[in-house]
N, C-alpha and C positions, 0 to 999 in steps of 0.2 A: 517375508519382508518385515512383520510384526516383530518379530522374535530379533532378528537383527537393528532394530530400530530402537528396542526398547535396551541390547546391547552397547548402541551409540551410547544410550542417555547414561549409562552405569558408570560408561570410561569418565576418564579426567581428564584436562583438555591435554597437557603431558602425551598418554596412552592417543588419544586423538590424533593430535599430531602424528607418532610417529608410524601408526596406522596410514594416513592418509602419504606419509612420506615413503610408505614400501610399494606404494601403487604407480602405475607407469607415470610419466609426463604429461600424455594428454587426458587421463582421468583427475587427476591433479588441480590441471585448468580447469575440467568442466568443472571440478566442485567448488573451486576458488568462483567462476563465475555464477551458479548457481547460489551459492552464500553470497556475493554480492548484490545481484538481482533483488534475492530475498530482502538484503539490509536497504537498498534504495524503496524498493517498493513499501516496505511496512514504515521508514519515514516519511514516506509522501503521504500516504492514507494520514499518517498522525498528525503530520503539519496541516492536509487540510480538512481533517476533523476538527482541529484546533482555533482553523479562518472559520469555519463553520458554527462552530459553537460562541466564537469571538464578537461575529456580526450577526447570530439570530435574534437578541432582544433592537438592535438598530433597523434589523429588517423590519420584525414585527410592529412596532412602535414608532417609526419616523416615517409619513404618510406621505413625503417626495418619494422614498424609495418604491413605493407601491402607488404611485400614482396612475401608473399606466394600467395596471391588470384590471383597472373596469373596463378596460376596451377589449380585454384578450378575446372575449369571444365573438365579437365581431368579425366579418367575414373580410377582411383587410386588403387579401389577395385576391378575390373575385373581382371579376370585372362586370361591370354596373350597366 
């Protein structure tokens, strides 16, 4: 698998292509849907690394947002 992988990486997207175009129909799709999965998921991770990093000095530093966590460990849900 190593040895073909590292094959992938050598072609040019051209030689790619027309690899991927000699392969039946339904191998075709899965790797169409497999390269898209990939491309939604490592957007999603990025945009919300992005919210992440955007509001951590708001989190940190504006003392509404953190108003409640002096109660987190209170027992909330127990019955009295």
């Amino acid at each position: 698998m190593q040895v073909r992988m590292n094959y992938l990486r050598r072609m040019s997207t051209k030689e790619l292509i027309e690899e991927i175009q000699r392969l039946p129909i339904a191998e075709r799709i899965r790797i169409l849907e497999a390269t898209l999965r990939s491309l939604r998921e490592k957007e999603l991770k990025s945009t919300l690394s992005m919210a992440a990093d955007a509001l951590e000095t708001e989190y940190r530093t504006n003392k509404e947002l953190t108003a409640f966590t002096d109660i987190d460990l209170d027992a909330f849900y127990e019955a009295r």
